[in-house]
N, CA and C atoms as an extended XYZ file, in Angstrom:
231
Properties=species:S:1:pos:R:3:atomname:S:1:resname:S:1:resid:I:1 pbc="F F F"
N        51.268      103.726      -24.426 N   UNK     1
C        50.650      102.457      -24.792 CA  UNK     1
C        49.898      101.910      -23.584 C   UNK     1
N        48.977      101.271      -23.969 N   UNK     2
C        48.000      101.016      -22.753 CA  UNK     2
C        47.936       99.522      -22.640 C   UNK     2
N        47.349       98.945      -21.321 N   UNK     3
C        47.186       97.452      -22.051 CA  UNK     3
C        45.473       96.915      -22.084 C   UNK     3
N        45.484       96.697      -23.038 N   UNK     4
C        43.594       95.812      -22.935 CA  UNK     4
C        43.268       95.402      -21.638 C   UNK     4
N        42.097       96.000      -21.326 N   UNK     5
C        41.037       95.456      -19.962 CA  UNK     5
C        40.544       94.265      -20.395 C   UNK     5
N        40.941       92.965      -19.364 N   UNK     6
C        40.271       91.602      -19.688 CA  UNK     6
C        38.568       92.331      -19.733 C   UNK     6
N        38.030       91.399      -20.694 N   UNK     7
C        36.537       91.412      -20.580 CA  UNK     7
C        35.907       90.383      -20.085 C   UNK     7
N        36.630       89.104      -20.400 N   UNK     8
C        36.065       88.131      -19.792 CA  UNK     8
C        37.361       87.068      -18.830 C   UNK     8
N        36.198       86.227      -17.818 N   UNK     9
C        37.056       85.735      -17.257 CA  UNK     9
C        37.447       83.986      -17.800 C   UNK     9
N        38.414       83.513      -17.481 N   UNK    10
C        38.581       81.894      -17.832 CA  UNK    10
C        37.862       80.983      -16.690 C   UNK    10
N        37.173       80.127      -18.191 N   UNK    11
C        36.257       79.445      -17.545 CA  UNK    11
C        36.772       78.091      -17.771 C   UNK    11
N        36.946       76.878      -17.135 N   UNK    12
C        37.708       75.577      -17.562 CA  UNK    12
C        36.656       74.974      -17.759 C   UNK    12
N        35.732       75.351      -17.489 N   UNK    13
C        34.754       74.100      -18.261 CA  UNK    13
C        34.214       73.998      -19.600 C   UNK    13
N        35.055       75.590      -20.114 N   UNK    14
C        34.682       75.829      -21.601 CA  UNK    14
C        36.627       75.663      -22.098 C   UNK    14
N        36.913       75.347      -21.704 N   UNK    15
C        38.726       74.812      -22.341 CA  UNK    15
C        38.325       73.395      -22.815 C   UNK    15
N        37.940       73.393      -24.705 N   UNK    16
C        38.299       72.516      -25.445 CA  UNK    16
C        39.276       71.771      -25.619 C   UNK    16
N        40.910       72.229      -24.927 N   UNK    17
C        41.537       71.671      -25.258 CA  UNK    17
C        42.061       70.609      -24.416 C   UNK    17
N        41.068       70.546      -23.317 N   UNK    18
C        41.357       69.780      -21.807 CA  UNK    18
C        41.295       68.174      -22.134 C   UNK    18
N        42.617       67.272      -21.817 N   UNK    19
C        42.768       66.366      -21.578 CA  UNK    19
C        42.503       65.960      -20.216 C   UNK    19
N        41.457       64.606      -20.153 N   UNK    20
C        41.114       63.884      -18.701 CA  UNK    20
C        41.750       62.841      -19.217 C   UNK    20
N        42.417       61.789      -18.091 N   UNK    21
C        42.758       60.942      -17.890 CA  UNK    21
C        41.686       59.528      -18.481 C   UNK    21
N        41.871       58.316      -18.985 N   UNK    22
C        41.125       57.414      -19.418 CA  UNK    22
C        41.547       56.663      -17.997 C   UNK    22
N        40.365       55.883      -17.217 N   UNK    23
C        40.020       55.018      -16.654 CA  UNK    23
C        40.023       53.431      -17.119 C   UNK    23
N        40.388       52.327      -16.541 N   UNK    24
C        40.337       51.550      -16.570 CA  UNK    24
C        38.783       50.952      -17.099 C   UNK    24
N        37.757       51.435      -16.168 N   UNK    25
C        36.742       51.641      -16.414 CA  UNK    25
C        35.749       51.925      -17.757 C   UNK    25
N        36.585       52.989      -17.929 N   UNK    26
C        36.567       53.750      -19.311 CA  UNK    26
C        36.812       52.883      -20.732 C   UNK    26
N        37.379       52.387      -20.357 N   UNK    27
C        38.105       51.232      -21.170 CA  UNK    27
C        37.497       50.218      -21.230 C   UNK    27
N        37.123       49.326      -20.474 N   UNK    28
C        36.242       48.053      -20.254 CA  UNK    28
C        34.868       48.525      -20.817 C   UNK    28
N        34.053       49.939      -20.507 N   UNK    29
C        33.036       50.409      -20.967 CA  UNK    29
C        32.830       50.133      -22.619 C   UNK    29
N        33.875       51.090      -23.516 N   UNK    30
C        34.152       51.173      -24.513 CA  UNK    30
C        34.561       49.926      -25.331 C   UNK    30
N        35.267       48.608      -24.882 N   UNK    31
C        35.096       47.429      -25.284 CA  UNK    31
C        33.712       46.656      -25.499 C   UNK    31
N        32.738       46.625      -23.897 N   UNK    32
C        31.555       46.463      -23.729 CA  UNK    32
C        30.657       46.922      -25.308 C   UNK    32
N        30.716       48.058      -25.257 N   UNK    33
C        29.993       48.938      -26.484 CA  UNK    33
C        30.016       48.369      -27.776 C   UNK    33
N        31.677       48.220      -27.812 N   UNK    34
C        32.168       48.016      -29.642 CA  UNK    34
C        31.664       46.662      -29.998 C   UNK    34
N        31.844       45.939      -28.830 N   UNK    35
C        31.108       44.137      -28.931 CA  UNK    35
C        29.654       43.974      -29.106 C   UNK    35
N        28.877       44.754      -28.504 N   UNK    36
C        27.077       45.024      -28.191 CA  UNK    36
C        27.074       45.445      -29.953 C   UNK    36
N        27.888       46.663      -30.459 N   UNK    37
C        27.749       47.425      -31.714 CA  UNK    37
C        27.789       46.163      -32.744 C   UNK    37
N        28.802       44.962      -32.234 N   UNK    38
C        29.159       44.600      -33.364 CA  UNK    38
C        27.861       43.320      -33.607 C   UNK    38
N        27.216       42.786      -32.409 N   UNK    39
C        26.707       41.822      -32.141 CA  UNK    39
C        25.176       42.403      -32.775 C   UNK    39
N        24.745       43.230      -32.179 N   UNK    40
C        23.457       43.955      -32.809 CA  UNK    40
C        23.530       44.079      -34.218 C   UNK    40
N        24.768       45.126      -34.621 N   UNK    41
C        24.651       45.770      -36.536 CA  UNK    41
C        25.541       44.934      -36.993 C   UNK    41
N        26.054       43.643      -37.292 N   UNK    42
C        27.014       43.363      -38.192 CA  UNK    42
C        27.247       43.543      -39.152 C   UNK    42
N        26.334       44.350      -40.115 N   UNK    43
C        26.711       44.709      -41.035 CA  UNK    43
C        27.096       45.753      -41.219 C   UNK    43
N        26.549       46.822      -40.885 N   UNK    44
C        27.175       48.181      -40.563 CA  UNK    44
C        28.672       47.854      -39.728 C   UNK    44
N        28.821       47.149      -38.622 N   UNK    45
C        29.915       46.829      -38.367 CA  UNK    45
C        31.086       46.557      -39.658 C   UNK    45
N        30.387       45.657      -40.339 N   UNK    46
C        31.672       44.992      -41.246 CA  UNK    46
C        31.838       45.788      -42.350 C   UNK    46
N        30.794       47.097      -42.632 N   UNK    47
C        31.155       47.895      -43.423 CA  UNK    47
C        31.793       49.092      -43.188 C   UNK    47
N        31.798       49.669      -41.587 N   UNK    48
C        32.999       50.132      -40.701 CA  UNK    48
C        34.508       49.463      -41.331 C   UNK    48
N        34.638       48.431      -41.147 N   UNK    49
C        35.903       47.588      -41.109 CA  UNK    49
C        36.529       47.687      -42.342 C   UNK    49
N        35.661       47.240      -43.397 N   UNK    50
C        35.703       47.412      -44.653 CA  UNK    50
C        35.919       49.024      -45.301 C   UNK    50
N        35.669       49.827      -44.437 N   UNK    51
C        35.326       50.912      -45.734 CA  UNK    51
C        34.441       50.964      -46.130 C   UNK    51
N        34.073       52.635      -46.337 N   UNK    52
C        33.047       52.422      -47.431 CA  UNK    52
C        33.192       52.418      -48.725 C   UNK    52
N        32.440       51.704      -49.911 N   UNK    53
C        32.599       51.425      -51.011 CA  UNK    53
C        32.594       52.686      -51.800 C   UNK    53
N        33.419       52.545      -53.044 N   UNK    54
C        33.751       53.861      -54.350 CA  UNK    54
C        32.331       53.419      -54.678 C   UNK    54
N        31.907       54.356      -54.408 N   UNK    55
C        30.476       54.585      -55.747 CA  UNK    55
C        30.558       55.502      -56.634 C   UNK    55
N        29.824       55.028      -57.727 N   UNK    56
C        30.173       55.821      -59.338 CA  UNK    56
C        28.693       56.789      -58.865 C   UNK    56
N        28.515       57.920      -59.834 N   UNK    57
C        27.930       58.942      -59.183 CA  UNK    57
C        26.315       58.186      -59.737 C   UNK    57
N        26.158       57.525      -60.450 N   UNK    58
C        24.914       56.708      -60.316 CA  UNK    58
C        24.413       55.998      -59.674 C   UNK    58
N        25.113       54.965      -59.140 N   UNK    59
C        25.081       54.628      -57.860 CA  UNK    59
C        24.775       55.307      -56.752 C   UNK    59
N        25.575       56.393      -56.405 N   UNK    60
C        25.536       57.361      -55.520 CA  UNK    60
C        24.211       57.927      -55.606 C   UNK    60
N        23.419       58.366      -56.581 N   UNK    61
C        22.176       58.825      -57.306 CA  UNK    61
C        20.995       57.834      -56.577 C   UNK    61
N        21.280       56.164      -56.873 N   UNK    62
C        20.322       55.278      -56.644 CA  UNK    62
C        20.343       54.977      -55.152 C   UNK    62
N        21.504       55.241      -54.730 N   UNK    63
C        21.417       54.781      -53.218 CA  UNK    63
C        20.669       56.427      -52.176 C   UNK    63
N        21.394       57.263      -52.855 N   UNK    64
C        21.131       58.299      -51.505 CA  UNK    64
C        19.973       59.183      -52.426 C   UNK    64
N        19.733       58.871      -53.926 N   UNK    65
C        18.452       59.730      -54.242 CA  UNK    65
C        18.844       61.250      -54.650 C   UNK    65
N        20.322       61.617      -54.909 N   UNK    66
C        20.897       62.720      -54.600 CA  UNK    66
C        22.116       62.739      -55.323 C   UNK    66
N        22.548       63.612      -56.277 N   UNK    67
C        23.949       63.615      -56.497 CA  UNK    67
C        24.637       63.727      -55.298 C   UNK    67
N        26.197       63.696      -55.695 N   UNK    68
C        27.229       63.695      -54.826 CA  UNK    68
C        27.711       65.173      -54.794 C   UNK    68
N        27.427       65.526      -53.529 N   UNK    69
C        27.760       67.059      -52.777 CA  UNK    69
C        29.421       67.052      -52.409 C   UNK    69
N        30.314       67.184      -53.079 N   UNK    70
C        31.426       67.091      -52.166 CA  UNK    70
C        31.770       68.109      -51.096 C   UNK    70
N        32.902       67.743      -50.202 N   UNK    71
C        32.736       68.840      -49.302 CA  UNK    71
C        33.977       69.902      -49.713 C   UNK    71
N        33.093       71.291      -49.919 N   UNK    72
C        34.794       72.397      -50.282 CA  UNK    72
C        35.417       72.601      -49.463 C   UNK    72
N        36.253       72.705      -50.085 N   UNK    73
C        37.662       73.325      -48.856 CA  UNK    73
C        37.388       74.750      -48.169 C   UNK    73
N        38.553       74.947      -47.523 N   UNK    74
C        37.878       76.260      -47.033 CA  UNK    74
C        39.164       76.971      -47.361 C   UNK    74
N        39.095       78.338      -47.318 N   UNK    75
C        39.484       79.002      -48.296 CA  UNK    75
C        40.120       79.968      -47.229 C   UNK    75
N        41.660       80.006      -47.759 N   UNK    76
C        42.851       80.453      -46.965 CA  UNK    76
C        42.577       81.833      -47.035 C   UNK    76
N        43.048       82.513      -45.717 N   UNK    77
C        42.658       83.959      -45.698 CA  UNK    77
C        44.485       84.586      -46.089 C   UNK    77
């Protein structure tokens, strides 16, 4: 039995699964933002908050011009 030759090497700047630390900074930034977001779009804001509304597929039709595409599942191997 043999063992597999690495082919490639580890790269950390391609590790998706890397947790960084949040900053204080980071934080005050991201408050800054959500307040600017809310002050500029309030309505889009308050429809964030809210949810978005059940639309009947006519609706759905009149607003986006388009039936409703749902999204499929994906399919267990």
């Amino acid at each position: 039995m043999s063992i597999p030759k690495q082919t490639s090497l580890w790269d950390p700047k391609r590790n998706t699964s890397q947790v960084f630390p949040v900053t204080l900074q980071d934080v005050e930034n991201a408050r800054r933002a959500l307040e600017a977001y809310k002050r500029d779009y309030p309505a889009h804001y308050q429809w964030i908050i809210d949810g978005p509304p059940n639309l009947t597929e006519a609706e759905h039709v009149q607003r986006f011009g388009e039936h409703y595409k749902g999204v499929r599942a994906r399919k267990r191997a």
